[in-house]
Backbone and ligand atoms as CSV (ligand in chain L), in Angstrom:
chain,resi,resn,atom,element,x,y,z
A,1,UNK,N,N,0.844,-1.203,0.000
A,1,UNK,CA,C,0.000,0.000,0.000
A,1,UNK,C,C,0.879,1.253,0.000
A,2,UNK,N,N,0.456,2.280,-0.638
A,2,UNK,CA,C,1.587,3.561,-0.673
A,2,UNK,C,C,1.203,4.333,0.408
A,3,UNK,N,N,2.153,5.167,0.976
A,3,UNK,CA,C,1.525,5.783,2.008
A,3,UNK,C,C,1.515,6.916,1.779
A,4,UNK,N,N,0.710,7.807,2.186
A,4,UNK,CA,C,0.856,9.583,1.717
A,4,UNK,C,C,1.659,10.552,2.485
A,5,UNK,N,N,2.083,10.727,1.796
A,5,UNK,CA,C,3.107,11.666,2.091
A,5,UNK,C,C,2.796,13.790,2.169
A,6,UNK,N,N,3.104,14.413,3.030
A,6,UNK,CA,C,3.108,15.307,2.751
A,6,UNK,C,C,4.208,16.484,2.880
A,7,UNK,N,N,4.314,17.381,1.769
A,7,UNK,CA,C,5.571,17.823,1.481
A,7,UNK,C,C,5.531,18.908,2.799
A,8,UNK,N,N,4.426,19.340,3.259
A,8,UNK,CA,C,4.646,20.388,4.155
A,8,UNK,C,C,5.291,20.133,5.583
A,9,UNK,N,N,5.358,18.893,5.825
A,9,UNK,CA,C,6.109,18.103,7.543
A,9,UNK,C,C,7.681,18.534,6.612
A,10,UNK,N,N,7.684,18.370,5.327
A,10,UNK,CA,C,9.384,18.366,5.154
A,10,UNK,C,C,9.644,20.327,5.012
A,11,UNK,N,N,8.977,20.808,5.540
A,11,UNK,CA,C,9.541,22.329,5.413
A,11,UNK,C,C,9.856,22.761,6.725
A,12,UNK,N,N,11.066,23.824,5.886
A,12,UNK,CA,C,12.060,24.455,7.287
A,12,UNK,C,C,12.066,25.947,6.800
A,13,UNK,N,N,11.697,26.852,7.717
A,13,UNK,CA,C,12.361,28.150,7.526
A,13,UNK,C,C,13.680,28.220,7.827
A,14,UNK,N,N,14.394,27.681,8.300
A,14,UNK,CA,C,15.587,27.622,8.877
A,14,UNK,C,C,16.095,26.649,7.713
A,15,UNK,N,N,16.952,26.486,6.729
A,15,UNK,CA,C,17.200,25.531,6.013
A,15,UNK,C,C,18.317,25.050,6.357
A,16,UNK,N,N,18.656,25.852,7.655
A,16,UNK,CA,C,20.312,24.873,8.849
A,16,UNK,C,C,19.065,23.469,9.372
A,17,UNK,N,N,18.548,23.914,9.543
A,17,UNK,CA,C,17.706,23.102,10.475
A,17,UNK,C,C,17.630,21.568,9.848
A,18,UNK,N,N,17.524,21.379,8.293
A,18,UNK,CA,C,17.337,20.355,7.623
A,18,UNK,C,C,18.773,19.724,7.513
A,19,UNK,N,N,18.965,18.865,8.066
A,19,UNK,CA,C,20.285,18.218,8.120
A,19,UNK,C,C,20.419,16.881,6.857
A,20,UNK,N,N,21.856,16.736,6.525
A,20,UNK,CA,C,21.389,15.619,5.526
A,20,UNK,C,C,21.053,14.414,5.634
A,21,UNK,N,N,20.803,14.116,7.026
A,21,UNK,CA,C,20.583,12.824,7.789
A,21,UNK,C,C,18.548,13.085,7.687
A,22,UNK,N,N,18.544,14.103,7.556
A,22,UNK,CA,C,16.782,14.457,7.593
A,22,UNK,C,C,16.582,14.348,6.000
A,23,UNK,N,N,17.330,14.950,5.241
A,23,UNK,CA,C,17.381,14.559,3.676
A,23,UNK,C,C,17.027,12.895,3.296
A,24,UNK,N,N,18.300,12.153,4.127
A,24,UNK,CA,C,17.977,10.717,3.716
A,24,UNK,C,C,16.561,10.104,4.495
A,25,UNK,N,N,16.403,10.462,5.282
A,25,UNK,CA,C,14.953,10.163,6.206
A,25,UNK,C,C,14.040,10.382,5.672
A,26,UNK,N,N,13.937,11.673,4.663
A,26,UNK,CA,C,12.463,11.594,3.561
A,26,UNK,C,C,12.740,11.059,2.565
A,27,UNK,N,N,14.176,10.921,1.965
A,27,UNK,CA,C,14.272,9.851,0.659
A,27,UNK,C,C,13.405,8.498,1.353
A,28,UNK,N,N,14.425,7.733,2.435
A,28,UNK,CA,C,13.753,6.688,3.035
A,28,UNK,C,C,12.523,6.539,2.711
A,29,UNK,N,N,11.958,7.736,3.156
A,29,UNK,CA,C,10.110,7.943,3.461
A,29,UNK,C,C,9.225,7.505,2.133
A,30,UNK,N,N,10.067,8.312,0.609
A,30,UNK,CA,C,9.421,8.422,-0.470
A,30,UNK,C,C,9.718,7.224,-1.531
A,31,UNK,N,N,10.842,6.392,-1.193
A,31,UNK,CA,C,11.174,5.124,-1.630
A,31,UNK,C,C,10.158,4.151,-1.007
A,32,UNK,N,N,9.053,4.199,-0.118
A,32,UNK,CA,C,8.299,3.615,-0.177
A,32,UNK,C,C,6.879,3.152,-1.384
A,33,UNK,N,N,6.749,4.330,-1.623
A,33,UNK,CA,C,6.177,4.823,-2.410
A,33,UNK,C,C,6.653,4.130,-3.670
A,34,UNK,N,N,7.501,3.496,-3.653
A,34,UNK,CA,C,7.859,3.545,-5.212
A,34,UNK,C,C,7.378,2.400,-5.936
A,35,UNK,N,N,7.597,2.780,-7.325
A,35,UNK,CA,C,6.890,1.442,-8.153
A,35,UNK,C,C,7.757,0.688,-8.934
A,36,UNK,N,N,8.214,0.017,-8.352
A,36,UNK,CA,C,9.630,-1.434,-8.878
A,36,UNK,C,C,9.220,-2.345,-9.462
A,37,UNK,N,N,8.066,-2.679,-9.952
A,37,UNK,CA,C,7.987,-4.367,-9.896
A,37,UNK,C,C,8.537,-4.730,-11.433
A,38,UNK,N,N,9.181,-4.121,-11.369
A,38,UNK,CA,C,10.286,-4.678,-12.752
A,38,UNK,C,C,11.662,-4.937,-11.931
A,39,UNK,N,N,12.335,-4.151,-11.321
A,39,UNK,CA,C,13.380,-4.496,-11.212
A,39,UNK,C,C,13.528,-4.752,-9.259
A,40,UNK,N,N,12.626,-4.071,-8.806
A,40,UNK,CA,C,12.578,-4.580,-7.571
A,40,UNK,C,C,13.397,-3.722,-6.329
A,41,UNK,N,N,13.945,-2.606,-7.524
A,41,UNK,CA,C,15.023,-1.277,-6.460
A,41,UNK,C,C,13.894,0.225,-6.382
A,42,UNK,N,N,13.930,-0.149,-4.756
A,42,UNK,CA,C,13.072,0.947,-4.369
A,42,UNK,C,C,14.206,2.184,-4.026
A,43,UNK,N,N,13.782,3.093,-4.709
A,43,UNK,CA,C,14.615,4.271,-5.000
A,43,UNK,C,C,13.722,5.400,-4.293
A,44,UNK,N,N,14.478,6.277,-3.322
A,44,UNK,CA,C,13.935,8.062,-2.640
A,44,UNK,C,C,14.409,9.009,-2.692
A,45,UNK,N,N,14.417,10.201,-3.237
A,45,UNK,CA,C,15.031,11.263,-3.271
A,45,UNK,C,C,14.434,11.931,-2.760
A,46,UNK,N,N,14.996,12.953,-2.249
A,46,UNK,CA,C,14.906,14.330,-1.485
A,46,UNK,C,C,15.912,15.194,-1.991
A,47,UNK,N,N,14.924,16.173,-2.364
A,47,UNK,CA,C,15.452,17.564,-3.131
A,47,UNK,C,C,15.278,18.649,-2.122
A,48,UNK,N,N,16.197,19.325,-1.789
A,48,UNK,CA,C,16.122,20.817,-1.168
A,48,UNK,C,C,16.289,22.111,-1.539
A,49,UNK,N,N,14.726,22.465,-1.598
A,49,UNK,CA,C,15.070,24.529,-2.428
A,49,UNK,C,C,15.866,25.396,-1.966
A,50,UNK,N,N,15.990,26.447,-2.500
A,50,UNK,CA,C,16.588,27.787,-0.807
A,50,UNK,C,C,16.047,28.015,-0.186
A,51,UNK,N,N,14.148,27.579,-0.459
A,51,UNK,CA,C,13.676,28.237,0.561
A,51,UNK,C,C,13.730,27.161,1.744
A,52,UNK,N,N,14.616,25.816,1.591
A,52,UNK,CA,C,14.846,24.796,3.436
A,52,UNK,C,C,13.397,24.103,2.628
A,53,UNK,N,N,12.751,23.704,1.699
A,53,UNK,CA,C,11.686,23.278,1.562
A,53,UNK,C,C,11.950,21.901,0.781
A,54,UNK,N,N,11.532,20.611,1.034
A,54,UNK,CA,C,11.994,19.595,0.545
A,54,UNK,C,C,11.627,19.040,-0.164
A,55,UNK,N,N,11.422,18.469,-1.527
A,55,UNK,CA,C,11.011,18.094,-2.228
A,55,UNK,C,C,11.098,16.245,-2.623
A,56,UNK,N,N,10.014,15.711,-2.625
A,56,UNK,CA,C,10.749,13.988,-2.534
A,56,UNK,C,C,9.980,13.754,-3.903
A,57,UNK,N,N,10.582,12.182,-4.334
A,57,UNK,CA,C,10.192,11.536,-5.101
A,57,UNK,C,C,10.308,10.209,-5.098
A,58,UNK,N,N,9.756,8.992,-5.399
A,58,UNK,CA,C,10.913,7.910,-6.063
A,58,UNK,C,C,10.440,7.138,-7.384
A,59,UNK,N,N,10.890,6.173,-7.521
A,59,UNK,CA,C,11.181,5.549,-9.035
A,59,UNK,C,C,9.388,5.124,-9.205
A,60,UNK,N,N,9.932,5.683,-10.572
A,60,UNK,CA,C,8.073,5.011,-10.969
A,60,UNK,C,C,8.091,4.302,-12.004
A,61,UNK,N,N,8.318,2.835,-12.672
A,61,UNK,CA,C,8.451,1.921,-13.851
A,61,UNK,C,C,7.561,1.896,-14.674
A,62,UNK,N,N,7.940,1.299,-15.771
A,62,UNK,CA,C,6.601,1.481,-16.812
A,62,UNK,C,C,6.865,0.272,-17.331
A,63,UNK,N,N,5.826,-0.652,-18.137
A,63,UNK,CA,C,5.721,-1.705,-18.908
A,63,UNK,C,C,7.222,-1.955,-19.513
A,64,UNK,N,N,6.947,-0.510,-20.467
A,64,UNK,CA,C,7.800,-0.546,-21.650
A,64,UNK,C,C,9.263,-0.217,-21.375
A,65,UNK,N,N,9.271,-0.083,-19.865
A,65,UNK,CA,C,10.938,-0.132,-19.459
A,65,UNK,C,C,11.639,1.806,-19.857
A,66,UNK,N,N,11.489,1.864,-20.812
A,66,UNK,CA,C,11.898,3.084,-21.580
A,66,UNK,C,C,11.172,4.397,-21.063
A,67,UNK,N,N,9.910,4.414,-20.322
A,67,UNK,CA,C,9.450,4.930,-19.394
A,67,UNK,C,C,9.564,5.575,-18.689
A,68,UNK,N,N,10.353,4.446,-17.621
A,68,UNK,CA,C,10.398,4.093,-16.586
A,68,UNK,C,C,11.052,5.953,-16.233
A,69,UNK,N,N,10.483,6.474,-14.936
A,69,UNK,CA,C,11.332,7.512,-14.122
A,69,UNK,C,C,12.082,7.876,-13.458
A,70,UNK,N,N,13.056,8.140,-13.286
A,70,UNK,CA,C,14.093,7.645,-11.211
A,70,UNK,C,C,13.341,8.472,-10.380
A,71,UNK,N,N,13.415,8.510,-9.350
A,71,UNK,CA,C,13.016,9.084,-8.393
A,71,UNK,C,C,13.876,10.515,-8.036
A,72,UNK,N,N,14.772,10.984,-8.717
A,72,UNK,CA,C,15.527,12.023,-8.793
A,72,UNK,C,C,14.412,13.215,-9.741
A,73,UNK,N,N,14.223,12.571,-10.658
A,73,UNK,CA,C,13.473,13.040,-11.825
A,73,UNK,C,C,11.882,13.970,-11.166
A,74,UNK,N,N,11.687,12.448,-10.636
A,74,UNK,CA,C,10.261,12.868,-10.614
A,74,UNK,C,C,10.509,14.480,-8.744
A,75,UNK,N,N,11.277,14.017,-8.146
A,75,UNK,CA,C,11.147,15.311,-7.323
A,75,UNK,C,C,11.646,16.486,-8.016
A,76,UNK,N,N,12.870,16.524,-8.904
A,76,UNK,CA,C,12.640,17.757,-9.591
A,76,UNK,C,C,11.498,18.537,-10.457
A,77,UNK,N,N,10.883,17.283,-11.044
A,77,UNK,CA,C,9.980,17.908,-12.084
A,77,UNK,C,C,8.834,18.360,-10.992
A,78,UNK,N,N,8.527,17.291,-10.081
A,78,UNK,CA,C,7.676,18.299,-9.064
A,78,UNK,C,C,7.322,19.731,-9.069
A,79,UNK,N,N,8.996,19.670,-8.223
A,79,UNK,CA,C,9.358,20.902,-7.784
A,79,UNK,C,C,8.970,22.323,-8.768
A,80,UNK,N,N,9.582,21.665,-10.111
A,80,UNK,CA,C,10.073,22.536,-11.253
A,80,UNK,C,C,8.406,23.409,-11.281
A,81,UNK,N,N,7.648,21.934,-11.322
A,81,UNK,CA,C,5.938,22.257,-11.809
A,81,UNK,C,C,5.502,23.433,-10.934
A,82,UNK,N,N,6.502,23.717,-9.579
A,82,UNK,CA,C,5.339,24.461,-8.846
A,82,UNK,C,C,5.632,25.433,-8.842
A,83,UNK,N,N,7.053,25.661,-9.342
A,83,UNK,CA,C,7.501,27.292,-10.061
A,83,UNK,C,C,9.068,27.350,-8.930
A,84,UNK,N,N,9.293,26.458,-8.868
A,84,UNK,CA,C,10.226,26.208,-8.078
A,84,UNK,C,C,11.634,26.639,-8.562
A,85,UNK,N,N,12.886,27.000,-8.681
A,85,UNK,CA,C,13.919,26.986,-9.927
A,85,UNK,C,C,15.374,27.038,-9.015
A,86,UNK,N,N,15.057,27.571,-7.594
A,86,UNK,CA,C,17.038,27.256,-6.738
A,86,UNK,C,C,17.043,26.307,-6.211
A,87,UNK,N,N,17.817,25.439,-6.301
A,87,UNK,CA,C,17.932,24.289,-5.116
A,87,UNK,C,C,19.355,24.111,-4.561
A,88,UNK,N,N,19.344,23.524,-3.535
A,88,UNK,CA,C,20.453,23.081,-2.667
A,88,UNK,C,C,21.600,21.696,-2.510
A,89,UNK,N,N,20.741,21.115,-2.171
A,89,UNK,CA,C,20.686,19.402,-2.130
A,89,UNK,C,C,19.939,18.610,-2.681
A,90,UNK,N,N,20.723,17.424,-3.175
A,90,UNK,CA,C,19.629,16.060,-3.186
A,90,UNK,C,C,20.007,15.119,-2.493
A,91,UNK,N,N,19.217,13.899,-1.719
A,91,UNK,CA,C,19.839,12.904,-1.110
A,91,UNK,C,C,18.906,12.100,-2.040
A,92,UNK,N,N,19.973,10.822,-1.752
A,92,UNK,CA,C,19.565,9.790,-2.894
A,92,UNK,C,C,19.585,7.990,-1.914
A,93,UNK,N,N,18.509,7.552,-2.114
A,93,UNK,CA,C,18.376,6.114,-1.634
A,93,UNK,C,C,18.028,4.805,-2.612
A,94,UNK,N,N,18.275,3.919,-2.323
A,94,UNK,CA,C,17.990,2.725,-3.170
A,94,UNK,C,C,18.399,1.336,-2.224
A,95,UNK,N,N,17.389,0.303,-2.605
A,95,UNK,CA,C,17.123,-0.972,-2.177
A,95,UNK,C,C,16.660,-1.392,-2.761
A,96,UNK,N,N,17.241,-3.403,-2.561
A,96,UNK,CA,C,16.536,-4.123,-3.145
A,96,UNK,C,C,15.472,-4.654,-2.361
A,97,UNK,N,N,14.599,-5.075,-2.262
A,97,UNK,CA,C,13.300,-5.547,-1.385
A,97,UNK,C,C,13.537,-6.882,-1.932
A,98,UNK,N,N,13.625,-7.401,-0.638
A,98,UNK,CA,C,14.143,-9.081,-0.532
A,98,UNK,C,C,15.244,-9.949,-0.999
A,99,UNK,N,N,15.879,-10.076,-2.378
A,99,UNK,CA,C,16.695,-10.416,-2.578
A,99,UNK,C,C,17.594,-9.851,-2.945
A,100,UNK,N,N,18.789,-10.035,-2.992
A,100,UNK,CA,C,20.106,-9.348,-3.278
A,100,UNK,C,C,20.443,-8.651,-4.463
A,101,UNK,N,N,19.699,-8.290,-5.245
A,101,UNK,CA,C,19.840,-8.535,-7.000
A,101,UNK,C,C,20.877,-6.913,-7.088
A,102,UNK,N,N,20.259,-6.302,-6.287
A,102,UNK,CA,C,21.070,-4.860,-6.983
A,102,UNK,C,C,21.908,-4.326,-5.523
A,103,UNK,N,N,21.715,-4.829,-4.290
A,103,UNK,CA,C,22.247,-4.676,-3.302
A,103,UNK,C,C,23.337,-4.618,-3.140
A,104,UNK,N,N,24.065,-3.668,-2.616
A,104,UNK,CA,C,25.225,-3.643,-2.351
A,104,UNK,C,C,25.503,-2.948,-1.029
A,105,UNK,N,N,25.870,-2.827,-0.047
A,105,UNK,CA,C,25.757,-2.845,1.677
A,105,UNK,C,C,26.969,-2.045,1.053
A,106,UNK,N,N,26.873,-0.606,2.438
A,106,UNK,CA,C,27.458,0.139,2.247
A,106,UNK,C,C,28.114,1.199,1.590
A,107,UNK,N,N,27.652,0.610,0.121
A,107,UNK,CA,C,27.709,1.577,-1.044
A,107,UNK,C,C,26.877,2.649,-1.738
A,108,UNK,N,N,27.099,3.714,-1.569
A,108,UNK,CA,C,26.470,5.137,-1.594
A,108,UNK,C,C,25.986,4.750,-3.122
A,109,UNK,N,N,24.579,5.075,-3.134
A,109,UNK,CA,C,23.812,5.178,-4.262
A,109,UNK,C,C,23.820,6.450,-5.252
A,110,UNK,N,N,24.702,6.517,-6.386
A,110,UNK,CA,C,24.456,8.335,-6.895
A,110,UNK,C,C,23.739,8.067,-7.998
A,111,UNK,N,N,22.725,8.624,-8.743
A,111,UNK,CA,C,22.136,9.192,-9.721
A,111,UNK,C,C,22.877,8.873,-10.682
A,112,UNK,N,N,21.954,8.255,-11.861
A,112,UNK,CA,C,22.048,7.548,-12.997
A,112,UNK,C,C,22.463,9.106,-14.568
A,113,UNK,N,N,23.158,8.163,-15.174
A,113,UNK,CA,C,23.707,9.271,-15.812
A,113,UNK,C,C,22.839,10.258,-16.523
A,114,UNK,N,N,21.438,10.203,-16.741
A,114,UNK,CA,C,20.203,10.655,-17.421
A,114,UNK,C,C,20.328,11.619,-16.561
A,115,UNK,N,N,19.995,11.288,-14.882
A,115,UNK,CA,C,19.841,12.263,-13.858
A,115,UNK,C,C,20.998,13.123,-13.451
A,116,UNK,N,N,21.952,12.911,-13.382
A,116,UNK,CA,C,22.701,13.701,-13.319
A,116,UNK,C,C,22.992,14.449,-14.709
A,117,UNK,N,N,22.342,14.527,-15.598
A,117,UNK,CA,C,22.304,15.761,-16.630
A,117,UNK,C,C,21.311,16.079,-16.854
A,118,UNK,N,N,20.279,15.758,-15.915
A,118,UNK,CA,C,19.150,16.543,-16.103
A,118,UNK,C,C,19.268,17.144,-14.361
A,119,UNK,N,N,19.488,17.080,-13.290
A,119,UNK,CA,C,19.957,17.776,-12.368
A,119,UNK,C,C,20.803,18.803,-12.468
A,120,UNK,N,N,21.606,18.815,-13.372
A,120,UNK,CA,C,22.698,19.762,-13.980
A,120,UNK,C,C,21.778,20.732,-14.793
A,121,UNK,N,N,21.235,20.729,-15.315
A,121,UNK,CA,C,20.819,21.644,-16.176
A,121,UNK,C,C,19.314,22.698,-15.236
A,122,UNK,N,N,18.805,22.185,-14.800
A,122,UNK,CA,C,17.741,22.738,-13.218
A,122,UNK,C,C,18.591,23.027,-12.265
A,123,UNK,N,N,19.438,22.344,-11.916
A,123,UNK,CA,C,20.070,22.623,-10.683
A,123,UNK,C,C,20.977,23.370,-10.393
A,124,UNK,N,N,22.163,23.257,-11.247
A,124,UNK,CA,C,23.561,23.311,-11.292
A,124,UNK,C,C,24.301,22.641,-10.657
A,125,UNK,N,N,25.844,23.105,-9.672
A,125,UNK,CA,C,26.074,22.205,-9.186
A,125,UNK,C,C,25.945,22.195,-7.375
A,126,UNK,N,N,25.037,21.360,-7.716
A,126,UNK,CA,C,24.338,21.003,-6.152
A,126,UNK,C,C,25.119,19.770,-5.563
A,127,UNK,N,N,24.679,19.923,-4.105
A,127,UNK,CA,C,25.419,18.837,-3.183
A,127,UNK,C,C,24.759,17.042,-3.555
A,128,UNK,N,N,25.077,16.471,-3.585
A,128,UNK,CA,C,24.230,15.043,-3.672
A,128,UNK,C,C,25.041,14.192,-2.745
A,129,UNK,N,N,23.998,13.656,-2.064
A,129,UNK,CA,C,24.294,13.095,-0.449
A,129,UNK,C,C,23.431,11.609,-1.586
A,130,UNK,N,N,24.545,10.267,-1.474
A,130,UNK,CA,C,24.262,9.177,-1.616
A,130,UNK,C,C,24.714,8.309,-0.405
A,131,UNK,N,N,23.029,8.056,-0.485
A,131,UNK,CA,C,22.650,7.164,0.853
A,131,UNK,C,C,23.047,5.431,0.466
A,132,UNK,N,N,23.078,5.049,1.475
A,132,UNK,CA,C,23.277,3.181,1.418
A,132,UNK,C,C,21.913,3.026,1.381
A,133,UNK,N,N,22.101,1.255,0.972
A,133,UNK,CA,C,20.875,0.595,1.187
A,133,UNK,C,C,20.373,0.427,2.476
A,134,UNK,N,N,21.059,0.950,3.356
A,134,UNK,CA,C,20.215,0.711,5.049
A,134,UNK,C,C,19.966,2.140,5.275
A,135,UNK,N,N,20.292,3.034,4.855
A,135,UNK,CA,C,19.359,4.197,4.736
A,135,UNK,C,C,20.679,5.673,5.492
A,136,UNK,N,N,21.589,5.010,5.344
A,136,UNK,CA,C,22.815,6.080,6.201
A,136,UNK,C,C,23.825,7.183,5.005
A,137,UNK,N,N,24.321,8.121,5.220
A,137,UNK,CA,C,24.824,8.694,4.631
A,137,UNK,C,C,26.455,7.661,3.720
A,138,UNK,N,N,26.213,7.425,2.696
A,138,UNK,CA,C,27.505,7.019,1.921
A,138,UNK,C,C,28.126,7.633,1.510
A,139,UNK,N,N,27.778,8.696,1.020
A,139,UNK,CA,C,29.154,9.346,-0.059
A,139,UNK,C,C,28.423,10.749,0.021
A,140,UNK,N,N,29.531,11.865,-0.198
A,140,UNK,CA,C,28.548,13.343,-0.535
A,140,UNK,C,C,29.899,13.855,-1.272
A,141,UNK,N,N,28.987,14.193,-2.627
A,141,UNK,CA,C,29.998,14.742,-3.895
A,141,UNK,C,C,29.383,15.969,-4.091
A,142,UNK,N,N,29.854,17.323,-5.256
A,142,UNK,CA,C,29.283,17.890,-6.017
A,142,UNK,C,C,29.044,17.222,-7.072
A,143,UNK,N,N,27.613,17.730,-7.824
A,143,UNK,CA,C,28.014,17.332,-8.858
A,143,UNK,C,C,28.738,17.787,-10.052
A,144,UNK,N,N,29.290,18.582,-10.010
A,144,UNK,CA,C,30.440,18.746,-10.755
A,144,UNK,C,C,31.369,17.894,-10.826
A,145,UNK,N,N,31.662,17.023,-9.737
A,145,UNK,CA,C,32.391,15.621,-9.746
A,145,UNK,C,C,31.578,14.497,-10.679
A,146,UNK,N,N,30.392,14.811,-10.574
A,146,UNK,CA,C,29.786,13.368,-10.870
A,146,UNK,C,C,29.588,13.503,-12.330
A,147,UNK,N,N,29.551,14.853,-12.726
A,147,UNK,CA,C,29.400,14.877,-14.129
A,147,UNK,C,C,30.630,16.028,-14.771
A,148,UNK,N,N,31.617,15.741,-14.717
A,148,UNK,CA,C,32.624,16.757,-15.305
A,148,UNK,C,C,32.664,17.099,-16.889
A,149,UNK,N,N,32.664,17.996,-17.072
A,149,UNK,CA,C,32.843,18.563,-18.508
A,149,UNK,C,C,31.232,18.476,-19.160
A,150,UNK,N,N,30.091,19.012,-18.471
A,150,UNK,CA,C,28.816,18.274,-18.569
A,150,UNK,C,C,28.204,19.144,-19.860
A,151,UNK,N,N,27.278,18.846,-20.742
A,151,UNK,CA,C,26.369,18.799,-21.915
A,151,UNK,C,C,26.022,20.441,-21.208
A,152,UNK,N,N,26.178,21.379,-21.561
A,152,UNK,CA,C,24.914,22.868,-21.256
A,152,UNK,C,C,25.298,23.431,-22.396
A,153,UNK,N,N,22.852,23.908,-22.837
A,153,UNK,CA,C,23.147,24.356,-23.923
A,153,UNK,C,C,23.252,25.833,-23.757
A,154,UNK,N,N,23.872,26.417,-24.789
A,154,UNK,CA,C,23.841,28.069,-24.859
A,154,UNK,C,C,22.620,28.471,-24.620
A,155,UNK,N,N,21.448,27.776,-24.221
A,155,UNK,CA,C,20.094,28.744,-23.812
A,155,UNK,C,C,19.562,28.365,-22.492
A,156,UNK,N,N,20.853,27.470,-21.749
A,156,UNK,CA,C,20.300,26.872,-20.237
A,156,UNK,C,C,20.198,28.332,-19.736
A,157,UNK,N,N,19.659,28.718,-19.073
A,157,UNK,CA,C,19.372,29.803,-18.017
A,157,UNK,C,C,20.181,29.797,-16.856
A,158,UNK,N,N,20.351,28.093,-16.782
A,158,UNK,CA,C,21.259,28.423,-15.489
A,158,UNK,C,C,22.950,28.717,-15.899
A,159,UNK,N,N,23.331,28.634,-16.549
A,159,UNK,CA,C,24.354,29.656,-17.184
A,159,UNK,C,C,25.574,28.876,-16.553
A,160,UNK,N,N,25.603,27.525,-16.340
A,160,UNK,CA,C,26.421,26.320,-15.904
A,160,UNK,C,C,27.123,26.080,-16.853
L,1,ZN,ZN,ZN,18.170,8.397,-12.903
């Protein structure tokens, strides 16, 4: 059953206040939510504006595979939809539910190469906090690391 979620428990006027351990705690939250039954990796992101306001998502699959959304995606486009355009952070989660297939213990989950050039181009270069499969902080890069020398066209706005 999915559970509902609401974006307003994840807002901070204080955007010290949102720690990235609270980042991975609503990824956690929104990787429930998600729709795997193709591959079985429940994926959560948490996106953070300037205004400390958090934005989640996770993976949503489709028949046809080609579809299919990450959960990075779908909290930006959220966001994007609600007129949203600075952000801060993303934290990123992923699991396999029950068997081992994509599991890997201890290893920080980062954003698939689609997402990290489509984070780049909305975002710029933002912090990305990749969480483990037990839900703890793994790795925290820019992405400017994760995507060096990245695709921007002469009409991105964000001027990356
Ligand atoms: Zn992706």
């Amino acid at each position: 059953m999915p559970i509902r979620l609401n974006e307003r428990e994840y807002m901070s006027a204080d955007q010290s206040l949102v720690s990235r351990e609270d980042l991975i705690e609503v990824a956690c939250a929104a990787s429930e939510n998600a729709i795997a039954h193709h591959s079985n990796f429940h994926v959560g992101a948490a996106l953070e504006d300037d205004d400390g306001k958090v934005h989640f998502g996770c993976n949503i699959e489709s028949d046809s595979f080609g579809l299919t959304i990450c959960a990075e995606r779908v909290a930006l486009t959220k966001a994007l939809s609600e007129g949203v355009r600075k952000f801060t952070r993303i934290a990123i989660i992923g699991y396999s539910k029950g068997e081992d297939k994509f599991a890997a213990a201890d290893t920080a989950l980062g954003p698939c190469g689609a997402c990290r050039q489509f984070l780049w181009e909305h975002c710029g270069d933002i912090e990305v906090i990749g969480g483990t499969d037990e839900g703890k902080i793994g790795k925290v890069w820019m992405l400017s690391e994760l995507l060096p020398d990245a695709f921007t066209s002469l009409h991105n706005e964000m001027g990356n």
